[in-house]
C-alpha positions in Angstrom: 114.2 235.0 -135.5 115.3 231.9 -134.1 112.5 228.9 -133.8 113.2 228.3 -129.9 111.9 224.8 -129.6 110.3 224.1 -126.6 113.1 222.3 -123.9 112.2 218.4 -123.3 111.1 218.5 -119.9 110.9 214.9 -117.9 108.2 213.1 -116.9 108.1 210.2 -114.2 105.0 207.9 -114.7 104.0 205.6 -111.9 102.9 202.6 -111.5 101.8 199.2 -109.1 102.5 195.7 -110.5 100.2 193.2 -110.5 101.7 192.6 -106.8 100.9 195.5 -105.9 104.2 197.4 -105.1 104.9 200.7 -107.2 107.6 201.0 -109.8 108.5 204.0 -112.6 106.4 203.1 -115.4 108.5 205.9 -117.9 110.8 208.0 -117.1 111.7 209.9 -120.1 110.9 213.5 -122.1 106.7 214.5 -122.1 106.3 212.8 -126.1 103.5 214.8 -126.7 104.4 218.4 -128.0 103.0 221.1 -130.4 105.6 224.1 -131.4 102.7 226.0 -132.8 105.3 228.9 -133.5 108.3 231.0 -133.2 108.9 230.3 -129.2 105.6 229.2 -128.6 104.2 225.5 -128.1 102.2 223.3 -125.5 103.3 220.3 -123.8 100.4 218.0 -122.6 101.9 216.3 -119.4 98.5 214.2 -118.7 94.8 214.3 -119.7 92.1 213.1 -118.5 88.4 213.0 -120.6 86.0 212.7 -116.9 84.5 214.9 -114.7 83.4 217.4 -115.0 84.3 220.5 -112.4 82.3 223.2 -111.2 83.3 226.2 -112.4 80.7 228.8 -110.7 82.0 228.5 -107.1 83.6 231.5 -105.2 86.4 230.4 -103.8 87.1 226.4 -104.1 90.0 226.7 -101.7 87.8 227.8 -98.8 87.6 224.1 -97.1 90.0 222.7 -94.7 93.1 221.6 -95.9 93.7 218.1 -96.3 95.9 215.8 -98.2 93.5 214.3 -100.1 91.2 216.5 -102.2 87.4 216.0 -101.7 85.9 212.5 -102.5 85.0 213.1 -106.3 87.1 216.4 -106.5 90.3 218.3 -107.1 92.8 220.3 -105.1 95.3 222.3 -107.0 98.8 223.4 -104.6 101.9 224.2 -104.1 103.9 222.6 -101.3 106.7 222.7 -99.5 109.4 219.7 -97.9 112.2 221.2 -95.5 115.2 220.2 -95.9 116.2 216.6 -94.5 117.9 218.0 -91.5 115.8 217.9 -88.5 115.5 214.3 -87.2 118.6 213.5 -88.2 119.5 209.5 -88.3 117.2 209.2 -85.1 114.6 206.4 -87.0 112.0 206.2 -84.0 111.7 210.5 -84.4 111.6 210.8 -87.9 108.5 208.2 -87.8 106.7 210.2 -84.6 107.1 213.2 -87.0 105.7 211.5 -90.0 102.7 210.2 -88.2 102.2 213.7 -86.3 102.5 215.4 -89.9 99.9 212.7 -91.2 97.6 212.8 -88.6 97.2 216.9 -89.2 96.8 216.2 -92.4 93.9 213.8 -91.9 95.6 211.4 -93.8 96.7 208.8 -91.0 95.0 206.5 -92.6 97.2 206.8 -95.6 100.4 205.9 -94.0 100.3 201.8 -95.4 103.4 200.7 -96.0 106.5 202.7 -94.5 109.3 200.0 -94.5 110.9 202.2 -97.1 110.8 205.6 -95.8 108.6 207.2 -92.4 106.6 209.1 -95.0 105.5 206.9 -97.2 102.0 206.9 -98.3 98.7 206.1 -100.9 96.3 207.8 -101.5 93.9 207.0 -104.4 94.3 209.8 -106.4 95.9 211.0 -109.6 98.3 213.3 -109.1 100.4 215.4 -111.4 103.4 216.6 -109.4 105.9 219.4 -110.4 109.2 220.3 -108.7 109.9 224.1 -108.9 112.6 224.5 -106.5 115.2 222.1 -105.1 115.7 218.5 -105.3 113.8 215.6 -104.1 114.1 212.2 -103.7 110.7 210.2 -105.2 110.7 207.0 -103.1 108.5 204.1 -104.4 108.4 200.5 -102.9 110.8 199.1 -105.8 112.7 202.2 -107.1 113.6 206.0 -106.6 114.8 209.1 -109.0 116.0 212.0 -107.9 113.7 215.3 -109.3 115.4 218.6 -110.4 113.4 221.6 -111.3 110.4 221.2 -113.9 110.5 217.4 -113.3 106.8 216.3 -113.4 105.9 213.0 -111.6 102.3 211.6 -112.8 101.5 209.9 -109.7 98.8 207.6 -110.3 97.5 205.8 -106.4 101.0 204.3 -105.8 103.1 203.9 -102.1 105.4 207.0 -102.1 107.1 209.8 -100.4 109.1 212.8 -101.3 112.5 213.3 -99.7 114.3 217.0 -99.6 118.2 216.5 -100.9 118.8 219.5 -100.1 119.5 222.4 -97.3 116.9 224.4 -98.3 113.1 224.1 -98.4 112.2 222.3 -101.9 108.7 223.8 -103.6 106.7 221.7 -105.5 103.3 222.3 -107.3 100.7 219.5 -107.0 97.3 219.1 -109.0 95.1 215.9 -106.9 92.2 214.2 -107.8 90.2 211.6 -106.2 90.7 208.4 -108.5 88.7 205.0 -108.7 90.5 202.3 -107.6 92.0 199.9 -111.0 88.9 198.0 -112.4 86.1 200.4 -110.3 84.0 202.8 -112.4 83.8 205.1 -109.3 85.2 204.6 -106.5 84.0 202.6 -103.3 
């Protein structure tokens, strides 16, 4: 019986500098991993030691969809980018289809800084990000890394968006939660 170690999957940690403008904190393989056996082990992407969650509601996903989980909550997805194809070079139409994408996601509002890409956006959240199928860009205001499958992104409140490379819709698996601003015990 082989041991099957566990495979060193990546994680992107973001961050903003004392500017302001996000960056890649670490970009690197998750550190923290238990093999507790023959083919078996965890990998702990992120923790967190706050909340807590409800746990005796019915259905949790029965509120309308929004980017942003609720203020003090969670939201837990999958999503989907199509593939770059569609406005083509035209600069004017890719931002009208930003904003109208935005605005239906209530999350105009978010949509702070787009110098670098139409879809740019920050939200103040921690997010931990997952690319299943595809590849993606990860644009931040200073830097950007290309995602393949089983990348993890720990986005944590910085200016970002997510570009499709590719000619097929990418999938990508998403946990949000609503985040205090740096320095806030809760947030205002």
């Amino acid at each position: 019986m082989t041991d099957d170690p566990l495979p060193p999957f990546r994680r992107i940690v973001t961050e903003n500098t004392a500017a302001g403008r996000s960056r890649i904190l670490s970009d690197a393989p998750v550190p923290h991993v238990l093999q507790s056996g023959p083919g078996r082990g965890l990998i702990n992407l992120w923790a967190t030691d706050g909340m807590p969650p409800a746990l005796a509601v019915a259905d949790g996903a029965a509120l309308p969809v929004r980017l942003e989980p609720p203020e003090g909550g969670t939201v837990f997805r999958f999503f989907q980018l199509g593939p770059r194809s569609g406005t083509g070079d035209d600069a004017e139409a890719a931002n009208r289809a930003a904003a109208t994408a935005f605005e239906r996601m209530g999350a105009a509002h978010l949509r702070v800084d787009t110098t670098r890409h139409p879809s740019m956006h920050k939200s103040h959240t921690l997010d931990y990000i997952m690319l299943l199928k595809g590849r993606v860009l990860l644009i931040l205001d200073q830097e950007e890394t290309e995602l393949k499958p089983f990348d993890v992104v720990i986005q944590r409140g910085t200016n970002h968006a997510w570009v499709n490379l590719g000619d097929e819709p990418a999938l990508m698996m998403g946990v949000l939660m609503d985040a205090a601003a740096p320095g806030q015990s809760e947030r205002s």
